[in-house]
C-alpha positions in Angstrom: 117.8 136.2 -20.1 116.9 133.1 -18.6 112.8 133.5 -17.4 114.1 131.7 -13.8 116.6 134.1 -13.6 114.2 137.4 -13.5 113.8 139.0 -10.4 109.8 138.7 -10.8 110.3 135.0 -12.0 112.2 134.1 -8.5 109.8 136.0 -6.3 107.3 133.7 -7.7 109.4 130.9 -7.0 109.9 131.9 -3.1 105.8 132.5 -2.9 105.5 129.2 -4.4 107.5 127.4 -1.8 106.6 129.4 0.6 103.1 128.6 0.3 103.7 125.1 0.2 105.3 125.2 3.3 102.6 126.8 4.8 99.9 124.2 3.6 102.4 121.2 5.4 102.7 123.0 8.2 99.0 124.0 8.3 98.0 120.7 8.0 100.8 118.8 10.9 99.1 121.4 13.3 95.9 120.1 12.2 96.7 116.8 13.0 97.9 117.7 16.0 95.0 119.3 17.5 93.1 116.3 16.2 95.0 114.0 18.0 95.2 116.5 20.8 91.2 116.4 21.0 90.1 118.3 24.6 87.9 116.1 26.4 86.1 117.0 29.7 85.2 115.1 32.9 83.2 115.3 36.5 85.9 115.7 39.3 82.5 113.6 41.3 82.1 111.4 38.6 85.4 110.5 36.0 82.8 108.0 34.1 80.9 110.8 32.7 83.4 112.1 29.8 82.0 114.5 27.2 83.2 116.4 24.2 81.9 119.4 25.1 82.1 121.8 27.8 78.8 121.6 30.3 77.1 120.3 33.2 77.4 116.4 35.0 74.2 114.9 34.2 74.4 113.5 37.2 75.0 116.0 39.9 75.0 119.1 38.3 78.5 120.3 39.1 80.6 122.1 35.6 82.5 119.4 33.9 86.5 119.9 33.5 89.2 120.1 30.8 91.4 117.0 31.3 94.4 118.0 30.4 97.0 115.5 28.1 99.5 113.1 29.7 102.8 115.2 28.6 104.9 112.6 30.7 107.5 111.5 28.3 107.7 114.0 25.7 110.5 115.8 24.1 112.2 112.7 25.3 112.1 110.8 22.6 112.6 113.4 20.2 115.6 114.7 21.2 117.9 111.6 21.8 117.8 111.1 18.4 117.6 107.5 16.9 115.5 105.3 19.7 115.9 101.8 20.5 112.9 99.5 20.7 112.4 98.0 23.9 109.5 96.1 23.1 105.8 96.0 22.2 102.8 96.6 24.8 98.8 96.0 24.4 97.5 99.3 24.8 94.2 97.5 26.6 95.8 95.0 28.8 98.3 96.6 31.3 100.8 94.3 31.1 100.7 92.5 28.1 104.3 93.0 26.5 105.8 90.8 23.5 109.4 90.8 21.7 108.1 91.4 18.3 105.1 93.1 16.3 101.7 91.6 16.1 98.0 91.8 17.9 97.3 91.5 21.6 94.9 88.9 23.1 92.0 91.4 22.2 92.9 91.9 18.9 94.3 94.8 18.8 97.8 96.0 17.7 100.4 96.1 20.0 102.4 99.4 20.2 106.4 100.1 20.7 107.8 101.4 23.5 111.3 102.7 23.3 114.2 103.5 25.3 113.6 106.7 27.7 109.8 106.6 26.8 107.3 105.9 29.9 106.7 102.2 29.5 102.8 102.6 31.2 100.2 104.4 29.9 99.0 104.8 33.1 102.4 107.3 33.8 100.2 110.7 34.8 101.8 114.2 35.0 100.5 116.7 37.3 101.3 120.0 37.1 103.1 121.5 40.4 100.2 123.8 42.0 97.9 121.4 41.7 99.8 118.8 43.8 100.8 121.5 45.9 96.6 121.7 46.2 95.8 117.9 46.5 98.3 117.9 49.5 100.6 114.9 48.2 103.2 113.9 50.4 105.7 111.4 49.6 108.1 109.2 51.5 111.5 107.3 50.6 111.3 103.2 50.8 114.1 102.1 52.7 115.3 99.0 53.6 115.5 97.5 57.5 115.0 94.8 59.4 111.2 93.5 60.1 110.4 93.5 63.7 107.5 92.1 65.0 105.8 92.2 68.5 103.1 89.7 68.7 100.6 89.9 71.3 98.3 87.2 72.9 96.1 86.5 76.0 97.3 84.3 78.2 96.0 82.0 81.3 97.9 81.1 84.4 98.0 77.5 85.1 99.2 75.3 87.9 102.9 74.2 86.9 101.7 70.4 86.6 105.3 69.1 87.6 104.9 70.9 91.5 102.1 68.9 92.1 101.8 66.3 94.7 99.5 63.8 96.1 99.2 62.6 99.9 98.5 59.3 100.3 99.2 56.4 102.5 100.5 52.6 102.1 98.3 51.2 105.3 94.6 51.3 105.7 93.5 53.6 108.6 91.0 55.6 110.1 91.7 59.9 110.2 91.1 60.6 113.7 92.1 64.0 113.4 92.1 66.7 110.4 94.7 69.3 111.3 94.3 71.5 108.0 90.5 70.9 107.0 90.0 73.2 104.1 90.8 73.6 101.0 93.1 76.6 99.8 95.3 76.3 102.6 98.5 77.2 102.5 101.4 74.8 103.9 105.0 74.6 104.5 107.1 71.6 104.7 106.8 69.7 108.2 103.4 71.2 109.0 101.5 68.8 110.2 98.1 67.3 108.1 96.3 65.0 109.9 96.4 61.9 112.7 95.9 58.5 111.8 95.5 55.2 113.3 96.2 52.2 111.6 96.4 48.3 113.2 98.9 47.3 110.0 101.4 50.5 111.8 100.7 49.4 115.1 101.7 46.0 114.7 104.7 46.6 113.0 105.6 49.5 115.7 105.1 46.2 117.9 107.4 44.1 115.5 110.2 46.1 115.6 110.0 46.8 120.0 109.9 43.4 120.8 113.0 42.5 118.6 114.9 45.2 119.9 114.5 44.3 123.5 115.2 40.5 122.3 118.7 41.6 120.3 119.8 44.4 122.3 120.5 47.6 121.0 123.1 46.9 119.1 120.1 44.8 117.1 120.3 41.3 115.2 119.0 40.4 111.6 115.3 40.5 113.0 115.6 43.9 114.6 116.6 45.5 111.3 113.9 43.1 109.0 111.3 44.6 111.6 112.6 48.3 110.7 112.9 47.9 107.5 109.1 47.2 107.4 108.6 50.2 109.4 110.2 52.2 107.6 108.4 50.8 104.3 105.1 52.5 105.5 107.1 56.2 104.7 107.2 56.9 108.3 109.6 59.4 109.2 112.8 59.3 111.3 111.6 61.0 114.4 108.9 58.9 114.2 111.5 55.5 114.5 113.6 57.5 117.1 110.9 58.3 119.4 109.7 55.0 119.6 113.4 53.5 119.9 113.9 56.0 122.5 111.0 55.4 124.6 110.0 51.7 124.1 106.1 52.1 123.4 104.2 51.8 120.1 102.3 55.2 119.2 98.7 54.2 119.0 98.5 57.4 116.0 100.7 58.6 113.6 101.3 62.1 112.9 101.1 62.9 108.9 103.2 66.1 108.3 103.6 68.0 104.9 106.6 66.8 102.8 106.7 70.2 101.0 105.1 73.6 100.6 102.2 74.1 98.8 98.4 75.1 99.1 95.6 72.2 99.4 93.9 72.7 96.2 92.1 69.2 96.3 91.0 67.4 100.2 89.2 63.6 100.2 90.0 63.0 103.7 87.0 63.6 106.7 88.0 63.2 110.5 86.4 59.4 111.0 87.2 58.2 107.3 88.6 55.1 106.7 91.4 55.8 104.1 92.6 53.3 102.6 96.0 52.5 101.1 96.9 54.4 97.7 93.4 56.8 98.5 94.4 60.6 97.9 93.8 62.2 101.4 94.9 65.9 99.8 96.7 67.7 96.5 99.2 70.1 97.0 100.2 72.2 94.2 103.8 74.3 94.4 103.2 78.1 93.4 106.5 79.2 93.3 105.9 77.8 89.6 103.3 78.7 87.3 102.6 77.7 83.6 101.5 81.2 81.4 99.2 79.5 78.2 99.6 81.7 75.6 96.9 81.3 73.0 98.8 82.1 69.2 97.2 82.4 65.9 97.4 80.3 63.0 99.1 83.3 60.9 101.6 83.7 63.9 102.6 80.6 64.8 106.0 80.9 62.3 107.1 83.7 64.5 107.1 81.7 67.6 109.5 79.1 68.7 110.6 76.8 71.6 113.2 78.8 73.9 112.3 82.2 72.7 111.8 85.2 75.5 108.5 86.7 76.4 107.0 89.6 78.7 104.1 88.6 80.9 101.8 91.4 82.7 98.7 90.2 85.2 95.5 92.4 84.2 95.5 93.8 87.8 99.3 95.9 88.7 100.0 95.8 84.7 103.2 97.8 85.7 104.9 94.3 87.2 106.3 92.7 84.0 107.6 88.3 84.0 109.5 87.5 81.9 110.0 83.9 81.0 111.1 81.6 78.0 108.8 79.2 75.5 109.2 75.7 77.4 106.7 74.2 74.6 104.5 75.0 71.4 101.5 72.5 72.0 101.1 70.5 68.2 97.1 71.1 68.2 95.4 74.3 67.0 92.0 74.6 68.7 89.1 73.8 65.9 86.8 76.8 67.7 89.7 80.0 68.5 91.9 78.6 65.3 95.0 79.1 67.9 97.5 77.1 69.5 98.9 77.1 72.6 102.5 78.6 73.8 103.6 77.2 77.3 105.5 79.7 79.2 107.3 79.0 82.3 107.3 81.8 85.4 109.0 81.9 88.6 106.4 83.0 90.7 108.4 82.9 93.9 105.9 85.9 95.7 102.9 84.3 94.9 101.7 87.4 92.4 100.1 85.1 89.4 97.3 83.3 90.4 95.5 80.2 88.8 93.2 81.2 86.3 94.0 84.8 85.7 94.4 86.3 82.2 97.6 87.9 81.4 99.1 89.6 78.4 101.7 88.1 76.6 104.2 89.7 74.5 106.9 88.2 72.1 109.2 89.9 70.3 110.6 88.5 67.1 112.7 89.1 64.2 110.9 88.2 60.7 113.6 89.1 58.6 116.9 90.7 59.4 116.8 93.1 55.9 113.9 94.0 53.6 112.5 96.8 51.6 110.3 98.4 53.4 107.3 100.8 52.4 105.2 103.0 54.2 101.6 101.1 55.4 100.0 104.8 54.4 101.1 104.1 50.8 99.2 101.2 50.1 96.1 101.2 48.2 94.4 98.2 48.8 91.4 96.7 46.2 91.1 93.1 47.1 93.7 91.3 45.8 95.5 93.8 44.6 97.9 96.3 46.4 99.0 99.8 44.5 101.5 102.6 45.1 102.4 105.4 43.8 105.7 106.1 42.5 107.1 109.5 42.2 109.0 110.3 39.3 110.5 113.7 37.8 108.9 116.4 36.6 105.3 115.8 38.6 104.7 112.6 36.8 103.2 109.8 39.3 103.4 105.8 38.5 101.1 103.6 39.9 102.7 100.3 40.6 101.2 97.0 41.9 103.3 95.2 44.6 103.0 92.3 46.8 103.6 93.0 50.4 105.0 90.4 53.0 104.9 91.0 57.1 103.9 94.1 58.1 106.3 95.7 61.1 105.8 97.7 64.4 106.6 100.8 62.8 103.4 101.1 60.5 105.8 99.4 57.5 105.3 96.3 54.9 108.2 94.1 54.0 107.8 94.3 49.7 109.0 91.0 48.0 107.9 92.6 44.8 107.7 95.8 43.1 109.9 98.7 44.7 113.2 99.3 45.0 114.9 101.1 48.5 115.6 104.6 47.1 112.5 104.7 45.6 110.0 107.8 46.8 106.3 106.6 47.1 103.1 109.0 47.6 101.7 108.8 51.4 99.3 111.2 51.4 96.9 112.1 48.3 97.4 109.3 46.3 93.7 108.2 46.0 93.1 111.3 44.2 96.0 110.1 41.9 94.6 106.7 41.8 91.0 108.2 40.4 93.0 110.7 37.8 95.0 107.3 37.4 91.8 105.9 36.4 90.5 107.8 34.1 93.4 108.0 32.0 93.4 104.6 31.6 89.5 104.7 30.6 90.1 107.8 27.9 93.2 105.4 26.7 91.2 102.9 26.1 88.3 104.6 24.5 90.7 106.3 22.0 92.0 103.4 20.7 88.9 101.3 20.2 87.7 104.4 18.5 90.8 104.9 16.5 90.4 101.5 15.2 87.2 101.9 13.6 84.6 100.7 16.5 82.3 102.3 18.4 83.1 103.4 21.7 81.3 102.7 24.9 78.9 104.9 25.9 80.4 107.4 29.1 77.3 109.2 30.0 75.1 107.7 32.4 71.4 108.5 33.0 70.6 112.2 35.1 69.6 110.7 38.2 71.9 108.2 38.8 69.8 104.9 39.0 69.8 102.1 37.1 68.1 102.3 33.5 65.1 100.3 33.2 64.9 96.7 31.5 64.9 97.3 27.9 61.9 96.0 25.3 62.6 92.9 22.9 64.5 94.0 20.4 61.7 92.7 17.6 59.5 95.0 15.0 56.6 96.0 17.3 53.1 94.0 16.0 50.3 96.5 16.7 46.7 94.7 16.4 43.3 95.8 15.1 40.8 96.6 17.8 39.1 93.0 17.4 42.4 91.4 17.6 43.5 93.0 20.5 39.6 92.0 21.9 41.0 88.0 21.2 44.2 89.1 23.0 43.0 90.4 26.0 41.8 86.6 27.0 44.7 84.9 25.8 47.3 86.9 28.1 45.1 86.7 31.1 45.0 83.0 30.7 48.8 83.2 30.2 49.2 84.9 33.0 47.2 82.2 35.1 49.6 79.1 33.6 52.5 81.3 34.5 51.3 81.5 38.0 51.0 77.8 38.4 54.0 76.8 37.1 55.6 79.5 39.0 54.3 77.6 42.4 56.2 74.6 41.1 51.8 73.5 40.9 52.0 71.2 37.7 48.5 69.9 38.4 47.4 73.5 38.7 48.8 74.0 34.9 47.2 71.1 33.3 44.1 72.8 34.8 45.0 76.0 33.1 45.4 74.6 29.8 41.7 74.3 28.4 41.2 78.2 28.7 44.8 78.5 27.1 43.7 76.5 24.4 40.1 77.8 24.0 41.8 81.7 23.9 44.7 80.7 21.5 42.2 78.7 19.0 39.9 82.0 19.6 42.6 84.5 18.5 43.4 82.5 15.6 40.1 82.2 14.1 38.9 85.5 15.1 41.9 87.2 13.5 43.3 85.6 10.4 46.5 87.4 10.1 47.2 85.7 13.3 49.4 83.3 11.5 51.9 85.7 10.1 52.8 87.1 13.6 54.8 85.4 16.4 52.1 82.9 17.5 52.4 81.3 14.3 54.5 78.3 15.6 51.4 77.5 18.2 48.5 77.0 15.8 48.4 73.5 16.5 47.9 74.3 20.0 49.9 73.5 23.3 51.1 69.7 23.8 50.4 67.9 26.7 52.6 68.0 29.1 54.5 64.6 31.1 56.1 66.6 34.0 56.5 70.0 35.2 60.2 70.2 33.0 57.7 69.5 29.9 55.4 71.7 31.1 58.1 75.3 31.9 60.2 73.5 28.1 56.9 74.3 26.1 55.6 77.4 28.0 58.6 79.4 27.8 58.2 80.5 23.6 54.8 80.7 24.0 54.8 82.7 27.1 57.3 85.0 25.2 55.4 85.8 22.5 52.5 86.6 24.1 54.2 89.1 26.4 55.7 91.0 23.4 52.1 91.0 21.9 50.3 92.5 25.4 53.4 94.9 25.5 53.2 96.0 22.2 49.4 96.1 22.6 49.5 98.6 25.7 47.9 95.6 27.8 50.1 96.8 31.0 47.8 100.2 30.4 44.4 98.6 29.6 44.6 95.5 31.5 47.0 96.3 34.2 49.5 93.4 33.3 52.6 93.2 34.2 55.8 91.9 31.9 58.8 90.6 33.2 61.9 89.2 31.3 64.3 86.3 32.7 67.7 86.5 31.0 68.5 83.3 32.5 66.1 81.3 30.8 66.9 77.5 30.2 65.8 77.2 26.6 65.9 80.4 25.0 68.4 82.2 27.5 66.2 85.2 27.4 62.2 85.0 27.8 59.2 86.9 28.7 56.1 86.4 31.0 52.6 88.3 31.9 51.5 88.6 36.2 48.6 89.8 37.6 50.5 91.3 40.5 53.2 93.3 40.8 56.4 91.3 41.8 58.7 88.9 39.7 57.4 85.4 40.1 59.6 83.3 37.2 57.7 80.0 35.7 61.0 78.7 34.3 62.0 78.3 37.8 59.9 77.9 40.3 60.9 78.1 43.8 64.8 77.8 42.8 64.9 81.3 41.4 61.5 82.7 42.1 62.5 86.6 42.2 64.7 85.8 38.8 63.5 88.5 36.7 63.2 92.2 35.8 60.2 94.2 34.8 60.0 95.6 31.2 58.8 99.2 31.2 55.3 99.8 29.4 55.3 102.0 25.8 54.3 105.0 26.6 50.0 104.6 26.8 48.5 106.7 24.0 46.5 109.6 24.6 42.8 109.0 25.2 40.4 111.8 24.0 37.5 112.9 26.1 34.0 113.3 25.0 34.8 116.8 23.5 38.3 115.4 21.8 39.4 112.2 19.6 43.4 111.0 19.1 42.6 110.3 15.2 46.1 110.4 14.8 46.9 113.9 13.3 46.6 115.6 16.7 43.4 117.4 15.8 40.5 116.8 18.2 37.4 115.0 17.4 34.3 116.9 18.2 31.7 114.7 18.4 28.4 115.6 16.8 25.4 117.5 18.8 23.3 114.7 20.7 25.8 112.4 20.4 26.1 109.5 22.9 29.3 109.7 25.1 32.2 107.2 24.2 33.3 104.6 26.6 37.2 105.0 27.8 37.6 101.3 26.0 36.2 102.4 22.8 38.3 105.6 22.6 41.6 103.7 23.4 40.6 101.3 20.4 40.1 104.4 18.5 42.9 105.7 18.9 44.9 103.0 18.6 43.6 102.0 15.1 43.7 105.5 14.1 47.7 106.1 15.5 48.3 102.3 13.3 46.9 103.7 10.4 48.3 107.3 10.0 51.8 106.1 10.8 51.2 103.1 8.2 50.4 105.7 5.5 53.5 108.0 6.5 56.0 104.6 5.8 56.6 103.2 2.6 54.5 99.9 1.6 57.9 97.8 1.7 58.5 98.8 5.8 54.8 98.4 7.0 52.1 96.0 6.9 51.5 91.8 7.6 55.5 90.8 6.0 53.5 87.4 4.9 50.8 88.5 3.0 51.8 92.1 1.9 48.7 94.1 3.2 49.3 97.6 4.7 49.2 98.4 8.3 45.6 100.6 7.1 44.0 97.8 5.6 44.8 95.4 8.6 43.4 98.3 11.0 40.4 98.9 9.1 40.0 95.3 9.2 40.0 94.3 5.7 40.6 90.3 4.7 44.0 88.9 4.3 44.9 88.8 0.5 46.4 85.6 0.3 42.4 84.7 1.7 41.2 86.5 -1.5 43.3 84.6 -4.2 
């Protein structure tokens, strides 16, 4: 018998596969989970994302499982063979190409197929919990886009029922029968009585040839009436005198109209003469309405369109009365033009200067897609809605919005689609889930292609992390260098100050006790030139100007910063270190103040507060008169009798000693002057420099 064929041999068979089955399955589920990994969140803060269950470092509150975006799944899987629609950056929403290849970050692009949720910003939310965030949602329709525009408006005299009274003789106004402005006239009312020697005579004129031709009147008769008649006398006037044979001495003006006086020249005694305005009448029957529009609405007005006037006193009495004009000149001050109206005013109501409302009705667009003004999520230039899809998934969609209507509605030229449903109500929950999906997206994939992702926790209190140190192997100096030191930076500091006051003769002044400290430092401590002064042993140059002056200062100034810094000069000294990462040479640079307060030499007075302070190193610990820092931790205890240490002292004590147990703790290769070889010990117990021994 064949050995497959035993019963024992096939059991072993079935165990075998079995077990192999197991293993692939085993490991798929593995994968799985690790591609499943469970982060967690703040619901106060979504830029704190953790690994781990635990607090918010920033206000305490128990962080959250978010749960995976399961929008889209099964999908795929069940349709059988997909199509490719087309390949997406997974870092810049919107980025799609035809074909394979890297997005404009470098990064590979993905497919998206048929059926498949083309944004990776799609969210699901499970029912309850929407149920919870109180998400309301409303269809986007289509309508027309009515707009009411209002405007304040002015009541003006209608210019074209105005009216001068003048005469065409010269005269004197014996008497003023309406002597006051503001009076109100009608037609035939008499004005005033004048008396005029040009009238008189030709009064005269025109008797004496009717009683020479008779009253059926010659060619000199009707010459002398023309002339008369010339002087816009009126025909009762010519009548009366016809009638009774005797000049008038006066003639009786009478109003040609009705109207009020708004404007009266003429005094009882004046002389008037010929052309000279004795009143102004202005008809109110009439009135202009000036409607002041704004720039953004002027499309919606035109010539001949209908409007609703109310006064601001009895706002229930409503004008109505057309567009006569749209004035061509926008006012440089209000940014509006002006909209003539024209009112029939026939009982007087609208007055002359009063302010009215104005209301114009208008029709933008007669059908448009229309979404809900409660939808919108506006940032800037951007607008966002949500869409609502099936199964609790959400869509948030950027659209561009046209007029806005009286019903609380936007006209959308871009972006929806009527039928559509769109969130109203608890969407900037969704757009801070919304959010954060898009952050964990992105910080999966830059860590799933092999780099680093960006740091998610921020500090505990919530402030701004201090200024960071140079990023440069800390120097730590003997207690005689740091003696040199001390000088140099304070003289540092001075320069800085001048140039800082834009004072370049201030500077030069500065410059001798720069030099003297810098040639000090370097030949009290030889290993000076080794360290980052190095490139200033020859001293400062001179400077021309105070460009030259802030060109050379900003290196040195550097270095000498990182030396006080490193040096604890901020404890001992009470310097202060400030770094510019706008400098004009270096792009990045360092100075020393006196005083509290940025004060930037590269500067000046153009960006004076340009600068932020660099925290100090922590100081090191100072031992009393009972206790020593030698480094180990163990205290000193001084010997019986002796005399008490000075704070100064100790600090160099303990500095030198800290220097040289943490020089004999690192290997020879990581410690020490990297020019000449010697160990951090020997430099602190102030040995020579070896390459001055050979």
């Amino acid at each position: 018998m064949n050995s497959f064929t035993r019963p024992s041999s096939r059991f072993g068979l079935l165990r075998l596969l079995f077990t192999a089955f197991a293993i692939a399955a085993a490991a798929l589920l593995a994968s799985e989970v690790r591609a499943a990994e469970q982060l967690y969140t703040c619901g106060m803060h979504p830029q704190i994302i953790k690994k781990a269950p635990g607090d918010c470092p920033i206000c305490g509150m128990k962080l959250t499982p978010v749960r995976a975006n399961a929008a889209g799944k099964g999908t795929a899987a069940s349709s059988g063979e997909r199509k490719l629609k087309y390949y997406k950056s997974t870092l810049i929403p919107g980025e799609v190409r035809p074909e394979p290849g890297k997005d404009s970050m470098g990064m590979d692009m993905v497919p998206v197929y048929e059926n498949e949720d083309s944004s990776a910003s799609v969210i699901q939310i499970h029912p309850a919990t929407v149920q919870r965030m109180n998400v309301k949602t409303d269809l986007v329709a289509r309508g027309p886009v009515n707009r009411l525009i209002r405007a304040v408006g002015t009541v003006e005299f209608n210019e074209r029922g105005l009216r001068d009274i003048t005469t065409k003789y010269e005269g004197w106004i014996e008497k003023l029968h309406v002597n006051a402005t503001w009076t109100s006239v009608k037609a035939g009312d008499p004005l005033f009585e004048i008396y005029s020697p040009d009238l008189y005579s030709a009064q005269l004129n025109y008797l004496v040839a009717l009683r020479a031709e008779g009253a059926e009147g010659g060619s000199f008769t009707r010459a002398s009436r023309e002339r008369l008649e010339l002087f816009d006398v009126s025909p009762e006037f010519v009548a009366e005198i016809t009638k009774s044979g005797k000049a008038r001495r006066t003639y009786l003006y009478r109003a040609p109209s009705d109207g009020v006086v708004i404007d009266k020249m003429g005094i009882e005694g004046q002389m008037m003469k010929p052309g000279e305005r004795v009143y102004r009448l202005a008809d109110l029957s009439s009135v202009w309405v000036h409607a002041q529009i704004y720039e953004k609405d002027l499309a919606a007005i035109t010539p001949g369109q209908d409007a609703e006037v109310r006064a601001s006193y009895g706002s229930d009495k409503v004008y109505h009365g057309t567009v006569a004009q749209l004035l061509p000149q926008v006012e440089s001050v209000t940014r509006a033009a002006t909209a003539r109206l024209v009112i029939d005013n026939k009982d007087g109501f609208l007055r002359p200067g009063m302010f009215t409302e104005v209301r114009f009705k208008t029709t933008l667009a007669e059908d448009a897609v229309l979404v809900p003004d409660s939808a919108v999520l506006r940032s800037g230039e951007r607008n966002t809605v949500f869409v609502a899809l099936d199964a609790g998934s959400f869509e948030p969609r950027e659209v561009k919005l046209g007029a806005r209507t009286d019903d609380h509605r936007y006209a959308v030229l871009s972006g929806l689609s009527a039928g559509e449903r769109v969130v109203i109500s608890g969407q900037f929950m969704l757009d801070s889930e919304s959010q954060l999906r898009e952050a964990i997206q992105k910080m999966m994939t830059i860590a799933s292609a092999g780099q680093p992702a960006p740091a998610t926790d921020t500090p505990a209190s919530g402030g701004p992390a201090p200024a960071a140190a140079p990023a440069a192997k800390p120097q730590v100096l003997p207690a005689n260098a740091i003696a040199l030191l001390t000088p140099l930076a304070l003289a540092s500091a001075d320069a800085g100050a001048a140039l800082a006051a834009d004072d370049f003769a201030g500077y030069t002044k500065q410059l001798p006790a720069l030099r003297a400290a810098l040639a000090a430092f370097f030949n009290g401590y030889e290993h000076a030139a080794h360290g980052p002064l190095a490139p200033f042993m020859g001293g400062l140059a001179d400077p021309t100007d105070l460009a030259a002056a802030r060109r050379d200062f900003e290196p040195f100034s550097s270095a000498v910063a990182d030396l006080a810094r490193e040096n604890h000069l901020q404890h001992t000294e009470k310097l202060y270190v400030y770094e510019c990462t706008m400098a004009p040479e270096t792009g990045k640079a360092r100075w020393l103040q006196r005083e509290h307060g940025a004060k930037n030499p590269f500067y000046g007075s153009d960006m004076l507060r340009c600068g932020d302070e660099l925290a100090a190193p922590p100081a090191p610990s100072t031992p009393t008169s009972g206790t020593g820092g030698g480094g180990g931790g163990a205290p000193m205890t001084l010997p019986p009798g002796h005399p008490p240490i000075d704070s100064s002292t100790l600090a160099s004590f303990a500095r030198i000693q800290t220097a040289a147990n943490a020089a004999a703790k690192r290997k020879p290769a990581d410690s020490g002057c990297g020019s000449c070889g010697m160990s951090m010990a020997a430099m602190a117990a102030g040995e020579p420099c070896e390459q001055t021994k050979k």
